[in-house]
C-alpha positions, 0 to 999 in steps of 0.5 A: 464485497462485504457480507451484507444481511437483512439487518441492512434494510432500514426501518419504517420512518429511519431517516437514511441521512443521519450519522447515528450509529446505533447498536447492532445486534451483531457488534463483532459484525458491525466493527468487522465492515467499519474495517473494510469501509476504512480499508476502501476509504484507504485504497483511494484516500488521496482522491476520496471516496464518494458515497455511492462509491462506498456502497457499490464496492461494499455491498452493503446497504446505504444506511449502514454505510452512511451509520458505519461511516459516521462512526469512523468519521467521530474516531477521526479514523476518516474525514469527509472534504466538505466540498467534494463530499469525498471521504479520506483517511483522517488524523488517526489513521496517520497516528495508527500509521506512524505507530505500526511503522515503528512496530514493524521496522521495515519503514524506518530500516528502508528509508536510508536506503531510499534517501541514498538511492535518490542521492546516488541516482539524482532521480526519485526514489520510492519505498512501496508495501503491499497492502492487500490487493494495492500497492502503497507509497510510504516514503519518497525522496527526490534527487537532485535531477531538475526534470522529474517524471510524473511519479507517486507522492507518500500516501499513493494507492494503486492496484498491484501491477501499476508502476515499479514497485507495484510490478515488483510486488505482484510478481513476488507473488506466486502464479495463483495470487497473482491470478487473484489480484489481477481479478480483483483489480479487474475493474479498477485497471479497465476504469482507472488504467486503460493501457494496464492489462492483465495479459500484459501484468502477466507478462510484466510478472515473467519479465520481471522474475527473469530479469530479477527486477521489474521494468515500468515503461510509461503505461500510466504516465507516457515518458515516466519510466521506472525500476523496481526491486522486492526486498524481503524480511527474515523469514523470506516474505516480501517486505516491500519494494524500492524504486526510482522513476526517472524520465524515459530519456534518462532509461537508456539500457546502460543506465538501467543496469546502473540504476539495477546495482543501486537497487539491488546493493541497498535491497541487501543492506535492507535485508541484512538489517533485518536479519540483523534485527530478527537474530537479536530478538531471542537475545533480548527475550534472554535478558528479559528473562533473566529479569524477571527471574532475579525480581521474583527472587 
């Protein structure tokens, strides 16, 4: 929830409807809950956000919400559907997305390992990162399997502890964020995913730190299951998740553990990648060095 304060209450004669963003006593206040409002707005972009939604989840009262959300809506960081009146993430966001995943790497290192996986298996792939609480698809790619499980598109958002490499994600974590997602995400599971429990996430956590990988069996979508494997960066922290989903008659255990030593093969080749990345930075700085110093010459 967002901090809220009496500079919320609007004043006598404002008109609670129009998207005028005037300047607030506190700017740093006001960009600080823009950014969570597009936060909110990102975990459930795919099927928008309604208003009131917005409002009951921030915290915040409606006129600030509606003033911040006009904003955002002019930077074009979000886009509200004139149909369903449902706010998304808009054409900059993606630009900001793209931007940051050339940052980062993990995304561009992680996709050949996606695209093999869905080869190799004639399933579907994924590529997931943690983002908060929630779990994000950011890349998928289909085998050539004629019968697909309902499974995540690029762009799905679901609470950590919904499908593989959700699973994988959560039990990455230590007891006490776990415990801490699982109560943040306590609403959402019982309105949005009644067969998710914690009690059952909990033992999904334990099942999936002893086996090494995570198993989904059908509890979003009867008949689509899925495996899921954490890979890391080099310092040690959980980077993001490779999946494949596939139908249950496809899970047969044989099969998994075929499924498991795709998984855990390109988990390596990730991870060796990024090592390889990370022992080349100080080389790189070296050279700038150098640079620098024969131009000050």
């Amino acid at each position: 929830m967002i901090q809220s304060s009496t500079d919320d209450m609007p004043s006598q004669g404002e008109d609670t409807t129009a998207a005028v963003v005037p300047i607030e006593r506190d700017g740093s206040q006001s960009i600080d809950r823009a950014m969570a409002l597009l936060s909110l707005v990102s975990a459930q972009s795919r099927v928008g956000m309604p208003l009131r939604e917005l409002v009951a989840q921030s915290g915040l009262k409606q006129p600030t919400v509606h003033r911040l959300l006009g904003a955002l809506t002019r930077a074009r960081l979000i886009e509200q559907d004139p149909q369903s009146k449902r706010y998304h993430l808009g054409i900059e966001s993606y630009v900001l997305g793209t931007l940051a995943a050339e940052r980062f790497g993990a995304h561009r290192i992680a996709v050949g390992s996606v695209v093999r996986l869905a080869h190799q298996s004639e399933d579907t792939a994924f590529l997931t990162v943690r983002r908060g609480d929630y779990a994000v698809c950011i890349h998928r790619e289909e085998g050539a399997y004629p019968v697909r499980a309902q499974v995540l598109t690029i762009g799905d958002c679901h609470p950590l502890g919904v499908g593989a490499g959700a699973i994988a994600l959560l039990a990455a974590l230590d007891d006490d964020e776990v415990e801490q997602t699982l109560s943040a995400n306590a609403a959402s599971y019982r309105e949005h995913y009644p067969s998710i429990t914690p009690e059952g996430l909990w033992a999904l956590v334990r099942e999936t730190r002893e086996r090494g990988y995570s198993m989904h069996r059908g509890l979003v979508h009867p008949g689509s299951w899925g495996l899921g494997i954490v890979f890391h960066d080099e310092s040690g922290t959980p980077a993001g998740a490779l999946s494949i989903g596939a139908i249950e008659s496809r899970m047969g255990e044989d099969r998994q553990q075929k499924l498991v030593r795709m998984l855990q093969s390109e988990v390596r080749n990730i991870e060796t990648r990024l090592k390889q990345r990370s022992d080349a930075r100080p080389a790189d700085a070296s050279v700038t060095a150098v640079r620098a110093g024969r131009r000050a010459k």
